[in-house]
N, C-alpha and C positions, 0 to 999 in steps of 0.2 A: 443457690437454693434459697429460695424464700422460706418466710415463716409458715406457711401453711404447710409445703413441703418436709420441713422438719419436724412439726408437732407428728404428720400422716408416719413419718420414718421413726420417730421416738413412740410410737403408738403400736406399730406395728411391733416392732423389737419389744417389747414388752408385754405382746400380745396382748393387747387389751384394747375393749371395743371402745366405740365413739361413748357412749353412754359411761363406761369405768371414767372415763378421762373427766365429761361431763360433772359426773358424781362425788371425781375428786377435787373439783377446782370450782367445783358451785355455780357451775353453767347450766344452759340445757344444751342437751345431743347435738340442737339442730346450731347452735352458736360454734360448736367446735367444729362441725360438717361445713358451716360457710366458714370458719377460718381453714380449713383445710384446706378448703375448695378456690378461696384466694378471694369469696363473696363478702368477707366484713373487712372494713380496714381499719386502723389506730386502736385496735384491742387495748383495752385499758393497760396500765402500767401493773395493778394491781392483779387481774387477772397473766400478765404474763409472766408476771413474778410468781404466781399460782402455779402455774404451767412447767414453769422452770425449776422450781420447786420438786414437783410432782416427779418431772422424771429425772431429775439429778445431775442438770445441767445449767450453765450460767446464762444469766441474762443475753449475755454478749455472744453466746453460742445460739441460742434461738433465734433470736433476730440479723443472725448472719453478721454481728459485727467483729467477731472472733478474728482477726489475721494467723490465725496458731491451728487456726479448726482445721481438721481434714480434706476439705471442699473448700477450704479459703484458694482463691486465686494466688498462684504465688507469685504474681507482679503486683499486688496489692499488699500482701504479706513483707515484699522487700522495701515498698516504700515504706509503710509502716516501719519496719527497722529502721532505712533509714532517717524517716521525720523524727523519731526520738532521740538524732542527734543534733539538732536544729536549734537554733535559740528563740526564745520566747517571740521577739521579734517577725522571726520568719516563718514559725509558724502561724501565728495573726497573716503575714501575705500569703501563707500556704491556703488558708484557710476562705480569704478574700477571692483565690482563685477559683476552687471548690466550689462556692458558693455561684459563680460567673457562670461556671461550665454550667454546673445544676441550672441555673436558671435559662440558660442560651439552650441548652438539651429542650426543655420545657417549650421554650418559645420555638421550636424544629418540629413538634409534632409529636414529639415521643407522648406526650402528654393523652393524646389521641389514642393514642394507639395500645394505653391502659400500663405502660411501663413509668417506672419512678424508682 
């Protein structure tokens, strides 16, 4: 689940319109409607930390990088367990790989195709 996806799901459970959210985080309406909608990308730090604030959840849960969240993948959740037993080292190669993929993904098209 993306972030626009979860603002729309913390939004909703709180019942509160696009405008409340808006109002609380010193946007306008139509800024949270395209972040919902998946239309703005790299939301300030500042504002997401607004956000996250706002509805009483961590940074790392908005932005999907939670491995604990409820909707984390749990093959991504196990790696993450296991990378934290890894030495400094292999994370630096864990890391050089990541970065391959990400970029090999990119150069395949996914780029195209509006996914990252």
């Amino acid at each position: 689940m993306g972030l626009g996806a979860r603002i729309t799901k913390l939004r909703m459970a709180k019942r509160e319109s696009l405008q409340d959210v808006a109002d609380a985080v010193e946007v306008s309406k139509a800024h949270i409607w395209e972040l919902e909608k998946g239309r703005t990308d790299n939301p300030s730090m500042g504002l997401v930390t607004r956000l996250a604030d706002h509805f009483g959840v961590s940074i790392s849960f908005l932005v999907g990088e939670d491995p604990r969240a409820e909707d984390a993948d749990p093959k991504i959740a196990r790696m993450f367990r296991q990378a934290t037993d890894l030495a400094a080292e292999d994370l630096e190669v864990l890391e050089d790989m990541m970065k391959s993929l990400l970029k090999r993904r990119g150069k395949t098209g996914a780029a195209g195709r509006g996914e990252r």
